[in-house]
KEPARO-257959 format. One record per atom (N, C-alpha, C): atom name; y, x negated, z negated. Coordinates in Angstrom, 2 decimals, decimal comma. Layout:
NODE   atom         y         x         z
NODE     CA         Y         X         Z
...
END
This chain:
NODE   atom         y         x         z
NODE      N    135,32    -54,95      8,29
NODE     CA    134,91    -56,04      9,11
NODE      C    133,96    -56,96      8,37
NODE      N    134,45    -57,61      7,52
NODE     CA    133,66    -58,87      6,49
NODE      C    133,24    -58,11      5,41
NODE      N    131,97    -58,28      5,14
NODE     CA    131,52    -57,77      3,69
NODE      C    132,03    -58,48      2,44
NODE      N    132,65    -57,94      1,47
NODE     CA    132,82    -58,59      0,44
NODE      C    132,16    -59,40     -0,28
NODE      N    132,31    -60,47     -1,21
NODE     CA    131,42    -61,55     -1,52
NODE      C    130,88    -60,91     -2,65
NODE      N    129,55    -61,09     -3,32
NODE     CA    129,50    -60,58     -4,51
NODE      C    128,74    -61,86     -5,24
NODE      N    128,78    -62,82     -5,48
NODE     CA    128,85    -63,93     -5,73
NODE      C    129,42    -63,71     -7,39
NODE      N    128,48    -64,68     -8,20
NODE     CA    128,84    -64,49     -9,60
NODE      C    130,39    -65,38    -10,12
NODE      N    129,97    -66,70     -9,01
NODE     CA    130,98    -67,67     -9,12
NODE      C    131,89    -67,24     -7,96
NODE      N    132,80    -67,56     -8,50
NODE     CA    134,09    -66,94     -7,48
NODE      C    134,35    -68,32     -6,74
NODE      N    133,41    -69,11     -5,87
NODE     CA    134,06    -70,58     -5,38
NODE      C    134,45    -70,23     -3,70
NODE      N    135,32    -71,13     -3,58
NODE     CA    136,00    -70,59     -2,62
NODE      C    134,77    -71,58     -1,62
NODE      N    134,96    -71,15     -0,16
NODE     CA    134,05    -71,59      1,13
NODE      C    134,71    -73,22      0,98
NODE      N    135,16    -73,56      0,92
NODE     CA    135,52    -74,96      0,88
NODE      C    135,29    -75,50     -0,09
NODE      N    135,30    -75,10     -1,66
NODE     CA    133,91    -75,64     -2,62
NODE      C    132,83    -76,43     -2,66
NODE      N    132,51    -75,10     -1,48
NODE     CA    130,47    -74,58     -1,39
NODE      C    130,26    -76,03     -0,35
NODE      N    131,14    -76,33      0,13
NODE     CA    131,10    -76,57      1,29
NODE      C    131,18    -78,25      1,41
NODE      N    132,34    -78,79     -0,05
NODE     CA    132,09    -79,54     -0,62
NODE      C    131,25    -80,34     -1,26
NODE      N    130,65    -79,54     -2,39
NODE     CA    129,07    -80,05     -2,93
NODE      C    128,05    -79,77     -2,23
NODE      N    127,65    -79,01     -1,14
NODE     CA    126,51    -79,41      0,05
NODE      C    126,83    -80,97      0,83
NODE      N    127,70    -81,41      0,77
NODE     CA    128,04    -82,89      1,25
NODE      C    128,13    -84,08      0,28
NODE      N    128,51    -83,14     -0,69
NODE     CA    127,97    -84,57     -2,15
NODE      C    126,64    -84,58     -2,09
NODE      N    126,08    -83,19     -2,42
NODE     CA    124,36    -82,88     -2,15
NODE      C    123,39    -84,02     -1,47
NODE      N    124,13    -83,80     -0,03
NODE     CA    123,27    -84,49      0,74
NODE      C    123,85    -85,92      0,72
NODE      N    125,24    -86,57      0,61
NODE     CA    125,02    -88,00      0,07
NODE      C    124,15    -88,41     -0,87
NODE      N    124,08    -87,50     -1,62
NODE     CA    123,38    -88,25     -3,07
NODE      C    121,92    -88,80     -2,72
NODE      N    121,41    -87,67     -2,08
NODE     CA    120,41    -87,62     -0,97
NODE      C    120,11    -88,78     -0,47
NODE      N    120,47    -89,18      0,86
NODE     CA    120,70    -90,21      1,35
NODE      C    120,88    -91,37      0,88
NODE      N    121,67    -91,45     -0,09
NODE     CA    121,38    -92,95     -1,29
NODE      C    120,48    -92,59     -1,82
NODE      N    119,59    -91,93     -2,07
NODE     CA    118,25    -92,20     -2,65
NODE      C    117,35    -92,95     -1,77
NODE      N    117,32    -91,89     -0,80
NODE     CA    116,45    -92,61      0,48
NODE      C    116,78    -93,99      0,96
NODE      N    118,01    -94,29      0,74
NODE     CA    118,20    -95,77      1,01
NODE      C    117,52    -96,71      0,13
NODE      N    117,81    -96,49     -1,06
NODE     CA    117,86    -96,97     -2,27
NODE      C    116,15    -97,35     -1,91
NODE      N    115,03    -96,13     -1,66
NODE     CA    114,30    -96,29     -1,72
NODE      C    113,19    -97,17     -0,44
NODE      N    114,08    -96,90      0,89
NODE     CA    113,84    -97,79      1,75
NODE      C    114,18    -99,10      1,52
NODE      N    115,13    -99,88      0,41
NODE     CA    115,10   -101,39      0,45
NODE      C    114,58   -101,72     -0,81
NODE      N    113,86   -100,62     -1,77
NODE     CA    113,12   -101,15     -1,88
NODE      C    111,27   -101,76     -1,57
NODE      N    111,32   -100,58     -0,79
NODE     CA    110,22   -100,58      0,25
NODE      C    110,24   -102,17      1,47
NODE      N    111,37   -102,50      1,63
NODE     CA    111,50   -103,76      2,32
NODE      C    111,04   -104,66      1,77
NODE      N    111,87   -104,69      0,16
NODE     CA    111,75   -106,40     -0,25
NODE      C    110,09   -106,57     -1,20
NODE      N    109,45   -105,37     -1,19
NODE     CA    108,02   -105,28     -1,35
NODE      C    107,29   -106,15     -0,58
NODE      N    107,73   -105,76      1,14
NODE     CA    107,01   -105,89      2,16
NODE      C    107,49   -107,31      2,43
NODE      N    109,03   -108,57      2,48
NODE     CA    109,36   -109,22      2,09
NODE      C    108,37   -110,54      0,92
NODE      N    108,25   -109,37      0,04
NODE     CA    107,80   -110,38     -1,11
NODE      C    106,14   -110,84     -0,36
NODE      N    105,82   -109,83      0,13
NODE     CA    104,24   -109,65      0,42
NODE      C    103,81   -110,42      1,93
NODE      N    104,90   -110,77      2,83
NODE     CA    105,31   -111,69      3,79
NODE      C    105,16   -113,40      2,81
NODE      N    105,90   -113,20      2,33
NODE     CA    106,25   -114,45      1,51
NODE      C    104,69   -114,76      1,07
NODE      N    104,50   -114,24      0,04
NODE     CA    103,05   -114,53     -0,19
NODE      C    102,23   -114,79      0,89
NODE      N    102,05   -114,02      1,62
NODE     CA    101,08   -114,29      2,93
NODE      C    101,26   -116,06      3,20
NODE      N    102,40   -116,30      3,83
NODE     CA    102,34   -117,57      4,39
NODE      C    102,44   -118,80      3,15
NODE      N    102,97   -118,48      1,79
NODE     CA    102,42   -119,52      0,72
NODE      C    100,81   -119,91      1,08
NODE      N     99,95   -118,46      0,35
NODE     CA     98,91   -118,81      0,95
NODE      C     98,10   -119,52      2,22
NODE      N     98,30   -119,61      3,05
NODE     CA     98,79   -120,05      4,29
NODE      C     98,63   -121,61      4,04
NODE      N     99,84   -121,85      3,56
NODE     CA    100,41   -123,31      3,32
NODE      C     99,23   -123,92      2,20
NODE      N     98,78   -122,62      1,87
NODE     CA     97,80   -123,81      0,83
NODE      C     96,43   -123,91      0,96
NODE      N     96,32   -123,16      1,86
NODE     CA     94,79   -123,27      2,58
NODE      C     95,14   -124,30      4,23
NODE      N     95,85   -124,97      4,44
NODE     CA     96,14   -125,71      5,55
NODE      C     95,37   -127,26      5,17
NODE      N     94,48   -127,71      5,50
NODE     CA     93,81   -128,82      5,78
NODE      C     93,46   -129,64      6,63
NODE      N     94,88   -129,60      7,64
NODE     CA     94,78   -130,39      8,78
NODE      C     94,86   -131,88      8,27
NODE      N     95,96   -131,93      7,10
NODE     CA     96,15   -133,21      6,88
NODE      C     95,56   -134,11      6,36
NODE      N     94,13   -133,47      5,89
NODE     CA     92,85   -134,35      5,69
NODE      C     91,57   -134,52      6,72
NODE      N     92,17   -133,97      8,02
NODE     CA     91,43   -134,58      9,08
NODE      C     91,61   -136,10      9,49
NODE      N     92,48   -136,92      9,27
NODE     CA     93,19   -138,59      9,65
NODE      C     91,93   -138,93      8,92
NODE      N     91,49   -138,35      7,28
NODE     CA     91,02   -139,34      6,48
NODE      C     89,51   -139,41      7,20
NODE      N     88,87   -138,42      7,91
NODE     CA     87,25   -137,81      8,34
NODE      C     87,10   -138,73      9,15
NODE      N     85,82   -139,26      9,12
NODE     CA     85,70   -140,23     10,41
NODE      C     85,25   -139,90     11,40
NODE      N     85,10   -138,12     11,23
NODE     CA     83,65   -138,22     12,82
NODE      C     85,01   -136,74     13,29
NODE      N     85,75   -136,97     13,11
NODE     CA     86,91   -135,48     13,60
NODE      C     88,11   -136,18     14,03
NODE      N     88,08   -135,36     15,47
NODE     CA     89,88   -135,92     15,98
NODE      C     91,10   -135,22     15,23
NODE      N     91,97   -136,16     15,62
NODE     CA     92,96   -135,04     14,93
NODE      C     93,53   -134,25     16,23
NODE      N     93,41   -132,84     15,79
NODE     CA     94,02   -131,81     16,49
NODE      C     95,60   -131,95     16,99
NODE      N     95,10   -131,30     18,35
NODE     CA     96,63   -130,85     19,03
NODE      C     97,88   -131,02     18,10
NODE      N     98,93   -131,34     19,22
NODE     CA    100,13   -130,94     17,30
NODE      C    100,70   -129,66     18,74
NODE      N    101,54   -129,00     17,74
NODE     CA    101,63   -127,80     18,27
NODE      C    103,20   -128,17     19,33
NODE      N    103,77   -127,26     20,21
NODE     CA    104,14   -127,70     20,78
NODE      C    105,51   -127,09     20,13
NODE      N    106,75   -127,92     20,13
NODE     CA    107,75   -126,76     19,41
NODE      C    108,82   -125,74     20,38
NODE      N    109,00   -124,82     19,42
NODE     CA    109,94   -123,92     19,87
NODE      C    110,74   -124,10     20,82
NODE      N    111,45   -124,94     20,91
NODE     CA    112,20   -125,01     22,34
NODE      C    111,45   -125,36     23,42
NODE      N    110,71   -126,08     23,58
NODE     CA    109,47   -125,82     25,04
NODE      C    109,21   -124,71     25,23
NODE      N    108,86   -124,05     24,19
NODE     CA    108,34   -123,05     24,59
NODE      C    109,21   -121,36     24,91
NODE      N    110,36   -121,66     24,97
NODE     CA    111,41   -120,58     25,25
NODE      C    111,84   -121,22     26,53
NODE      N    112,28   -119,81     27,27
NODE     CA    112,26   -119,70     28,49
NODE      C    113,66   -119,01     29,05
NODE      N    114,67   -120,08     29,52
NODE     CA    116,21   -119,47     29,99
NODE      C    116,16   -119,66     31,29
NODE      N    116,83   -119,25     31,87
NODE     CA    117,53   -119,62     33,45
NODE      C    117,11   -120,80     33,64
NODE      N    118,07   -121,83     32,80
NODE     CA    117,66   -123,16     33,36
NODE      C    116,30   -123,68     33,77
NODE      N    115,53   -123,37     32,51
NODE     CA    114,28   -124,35     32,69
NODE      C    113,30   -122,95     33,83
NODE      N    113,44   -121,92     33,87
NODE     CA    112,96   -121,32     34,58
NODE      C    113,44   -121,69     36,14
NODE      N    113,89   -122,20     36,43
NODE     CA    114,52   -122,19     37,54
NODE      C    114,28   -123,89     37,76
NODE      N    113,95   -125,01     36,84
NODE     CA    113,16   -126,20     37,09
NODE      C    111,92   -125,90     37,46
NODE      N    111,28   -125,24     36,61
NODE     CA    109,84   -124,53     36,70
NODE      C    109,29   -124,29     38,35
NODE      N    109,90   -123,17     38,92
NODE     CA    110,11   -122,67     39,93
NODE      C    110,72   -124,05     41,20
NODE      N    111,46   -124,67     41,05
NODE     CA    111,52   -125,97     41,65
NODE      C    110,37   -126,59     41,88
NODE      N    109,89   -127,31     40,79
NODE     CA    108,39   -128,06     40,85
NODE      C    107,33   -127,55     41,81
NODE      N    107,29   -126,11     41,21
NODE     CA    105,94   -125,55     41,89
NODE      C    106,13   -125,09     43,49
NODE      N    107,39   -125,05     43,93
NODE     CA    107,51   -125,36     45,49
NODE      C    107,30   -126,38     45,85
NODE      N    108,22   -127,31     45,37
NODE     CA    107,58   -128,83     45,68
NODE      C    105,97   -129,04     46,15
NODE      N    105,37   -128,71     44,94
NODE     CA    104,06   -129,10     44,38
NODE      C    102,90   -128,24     45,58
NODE      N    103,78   -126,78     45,90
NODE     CA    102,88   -126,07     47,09
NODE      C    102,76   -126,62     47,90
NODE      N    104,45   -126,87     48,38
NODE     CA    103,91   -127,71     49,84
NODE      C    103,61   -129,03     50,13
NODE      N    103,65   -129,54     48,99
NODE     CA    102,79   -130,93     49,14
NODE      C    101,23   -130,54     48,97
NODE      N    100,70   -129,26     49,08
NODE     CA     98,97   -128,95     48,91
NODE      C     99,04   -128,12     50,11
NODE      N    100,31   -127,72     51,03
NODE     CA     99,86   -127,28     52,04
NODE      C     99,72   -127,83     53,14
NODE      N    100,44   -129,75     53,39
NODE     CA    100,66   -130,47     54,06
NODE      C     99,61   -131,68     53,75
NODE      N     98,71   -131,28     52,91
NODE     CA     97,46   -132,39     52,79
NODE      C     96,66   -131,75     53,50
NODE      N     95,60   -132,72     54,66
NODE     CA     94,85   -133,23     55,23
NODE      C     93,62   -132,46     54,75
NODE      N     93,26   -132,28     54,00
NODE     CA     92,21   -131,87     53,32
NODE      C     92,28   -130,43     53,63
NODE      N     93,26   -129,76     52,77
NODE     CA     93,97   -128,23     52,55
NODE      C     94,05   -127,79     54,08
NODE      N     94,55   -128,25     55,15
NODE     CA     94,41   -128,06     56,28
NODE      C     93,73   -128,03     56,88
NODE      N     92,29   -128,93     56,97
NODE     CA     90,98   -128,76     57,27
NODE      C     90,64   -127,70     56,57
NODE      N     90,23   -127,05     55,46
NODE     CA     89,38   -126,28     54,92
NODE      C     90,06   -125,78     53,57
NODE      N     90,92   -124,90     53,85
NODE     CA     91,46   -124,24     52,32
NODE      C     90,47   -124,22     51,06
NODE      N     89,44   -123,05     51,27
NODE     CA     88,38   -122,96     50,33
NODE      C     88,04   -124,09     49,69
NODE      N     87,50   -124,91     50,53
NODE     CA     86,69   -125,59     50,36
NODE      C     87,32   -126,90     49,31
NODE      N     88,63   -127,27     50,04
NODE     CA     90,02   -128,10     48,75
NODE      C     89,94   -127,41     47,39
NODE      N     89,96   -126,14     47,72
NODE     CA     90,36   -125,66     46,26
NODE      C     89,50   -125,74     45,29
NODE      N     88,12   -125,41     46,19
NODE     CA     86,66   -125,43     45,40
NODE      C     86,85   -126,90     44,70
NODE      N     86,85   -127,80     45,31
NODE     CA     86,41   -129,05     45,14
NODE      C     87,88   -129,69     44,02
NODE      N     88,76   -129,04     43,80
NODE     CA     89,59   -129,51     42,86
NODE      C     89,29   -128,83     42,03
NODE      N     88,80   -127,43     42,01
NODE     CA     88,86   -126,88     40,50
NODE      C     87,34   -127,69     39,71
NODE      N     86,35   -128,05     41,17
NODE     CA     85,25   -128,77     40,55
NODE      C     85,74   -130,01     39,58
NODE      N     86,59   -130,68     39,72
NODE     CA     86,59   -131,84     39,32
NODE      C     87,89   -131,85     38,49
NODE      N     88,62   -130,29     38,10
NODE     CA     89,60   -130,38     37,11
NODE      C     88,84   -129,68     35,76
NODE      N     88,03   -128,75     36,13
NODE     CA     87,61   -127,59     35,23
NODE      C     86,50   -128,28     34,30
NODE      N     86,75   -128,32     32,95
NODE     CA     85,63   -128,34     32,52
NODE      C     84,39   -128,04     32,59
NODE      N     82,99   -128,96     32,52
NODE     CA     81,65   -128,30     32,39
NODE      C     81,00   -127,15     31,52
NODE      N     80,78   -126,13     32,24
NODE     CA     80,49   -125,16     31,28
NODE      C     78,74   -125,16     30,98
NODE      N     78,36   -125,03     29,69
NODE     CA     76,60   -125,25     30,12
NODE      C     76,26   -123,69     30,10
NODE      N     75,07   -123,70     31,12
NODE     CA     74,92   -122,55     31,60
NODE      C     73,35   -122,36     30,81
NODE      N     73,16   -122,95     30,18
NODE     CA     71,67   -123,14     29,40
NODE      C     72,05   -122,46     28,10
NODE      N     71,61   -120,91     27,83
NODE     CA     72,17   -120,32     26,52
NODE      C     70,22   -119,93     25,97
NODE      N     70,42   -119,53     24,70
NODE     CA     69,30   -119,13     23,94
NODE      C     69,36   -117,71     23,88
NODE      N     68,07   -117,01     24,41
NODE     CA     68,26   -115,90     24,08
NODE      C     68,09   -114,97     22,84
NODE      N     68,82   -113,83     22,65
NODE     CA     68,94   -113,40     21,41
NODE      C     68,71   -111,73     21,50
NODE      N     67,70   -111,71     20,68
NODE     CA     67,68   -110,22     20,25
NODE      C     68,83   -108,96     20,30
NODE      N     69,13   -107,41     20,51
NODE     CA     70,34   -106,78     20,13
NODE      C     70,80   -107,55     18,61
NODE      N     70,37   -108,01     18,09
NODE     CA     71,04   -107,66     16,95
NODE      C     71,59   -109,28     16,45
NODE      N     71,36   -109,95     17,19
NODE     CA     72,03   -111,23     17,58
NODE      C     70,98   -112,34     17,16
NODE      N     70,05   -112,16     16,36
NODE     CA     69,19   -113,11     16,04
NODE      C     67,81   -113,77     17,33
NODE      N     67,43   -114,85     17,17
NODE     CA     66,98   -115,72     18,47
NODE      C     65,33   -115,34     18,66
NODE      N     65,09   -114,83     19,80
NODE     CA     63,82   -114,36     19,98
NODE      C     63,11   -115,47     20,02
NODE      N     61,29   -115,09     19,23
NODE     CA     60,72   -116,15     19,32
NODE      C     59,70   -115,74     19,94
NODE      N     58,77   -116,78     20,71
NODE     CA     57,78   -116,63     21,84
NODE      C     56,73   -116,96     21,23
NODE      N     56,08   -115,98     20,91
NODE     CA     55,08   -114,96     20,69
NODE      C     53,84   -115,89     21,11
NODE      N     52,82   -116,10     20,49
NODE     CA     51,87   -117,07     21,43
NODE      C     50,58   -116,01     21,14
NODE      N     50,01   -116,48     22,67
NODE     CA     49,18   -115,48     23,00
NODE      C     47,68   -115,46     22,12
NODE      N     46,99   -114,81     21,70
NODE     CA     45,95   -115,04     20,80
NODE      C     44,91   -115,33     21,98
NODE      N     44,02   -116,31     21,80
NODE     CA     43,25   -116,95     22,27
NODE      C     42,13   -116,07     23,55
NODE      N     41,64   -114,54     22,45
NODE     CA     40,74   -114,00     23,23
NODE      C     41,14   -113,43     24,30
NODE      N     42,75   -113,23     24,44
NODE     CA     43,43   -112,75     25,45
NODE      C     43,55   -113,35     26,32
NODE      N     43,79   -114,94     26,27
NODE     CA     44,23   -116,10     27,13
NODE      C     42,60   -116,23     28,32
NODE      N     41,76   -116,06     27,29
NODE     CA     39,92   -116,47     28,23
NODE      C     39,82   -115,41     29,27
NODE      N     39,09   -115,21     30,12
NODE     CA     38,80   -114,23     31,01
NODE      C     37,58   -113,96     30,78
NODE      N     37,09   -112,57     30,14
NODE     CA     35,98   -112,39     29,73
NODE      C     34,91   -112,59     30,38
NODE      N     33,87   -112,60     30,38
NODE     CA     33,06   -112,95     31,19
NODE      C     31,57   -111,79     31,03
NODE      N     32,24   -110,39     30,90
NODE     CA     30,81   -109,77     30,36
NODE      C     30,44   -109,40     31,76
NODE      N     31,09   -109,12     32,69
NODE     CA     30,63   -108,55     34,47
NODE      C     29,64   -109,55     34,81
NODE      N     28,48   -108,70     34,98
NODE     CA     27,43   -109,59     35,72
NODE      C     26,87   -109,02     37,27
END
């Protein structure tokens, strides 16, 4: 039925079977070993990033400039996360807020024309006066015509 073993070491199947599972632990703590240190590389190199960061930040010598506002302050973290609750104020308001723009006088006369005329007078001016520029981004210059070109010859008699 079973072929005999011919195996130099006489280890029994539960041995073999043994050190293939130390084998591959040992294994596996390497790879660990070597994935954290692969982390606290990437860690250290995080860290650095935002030192740097912190030391190239020069907002706080905008107060001293006289011809610069001081910038936005940023808005913090809890405004800006979003649960049930405040989602569900959110969503309050802006019903409110619809149908008080669907029950104005205006909005009822002429949809378009409300909306036009509020985004006119909410939206910033955009200037529509740009310089034109070459493909290659630099500003074309206008070429002036050489003189003998500008005359209308006059040799036809």
């Amino acid at each position: 039925m079973g072929k005999p073993t011919s195996r130099s070491d006489s280890k029994s199947k539960a041995e073999r079977k043994f050190e293939k599972k130390i084998q591959f632990y040992e294994r596996v703590g390497e790879t660990i070993a070597t994935l954290n240190a692969q982390k606290t590389i990437t860690k250290k190199k995080l860290r650095r990033r935002k030192r740097d960061l912190k030391a190239f930040d020069l907002t706080a010598l905008s107060e001293f400039l006289p011809g610069l506002k001081a910038p936005k302050q940023k808005t913090s973290d809890t405004e800006l996360k979003v649960n049930c609750k405040s989602r569900l104020k959110f969503v309050l308001k802006e019903t409110k807020q619809m149908g008080t723009v669907l029950n104005h006088p205006a909005f009822q006369a002429d949809p378009l024309g409300a909306i036009h005329l509020h985004l006119q007078s909410t939206q910033p001016v955009e200037e529509t006066k740009k310089k034109k520029t070459n493909r290659n981004g630099s500003k074309k210059r206008k070429e002036k015509k050489s003189k003998a070109t500008a005359k209308p010859s006059s040799m036809e008699m």
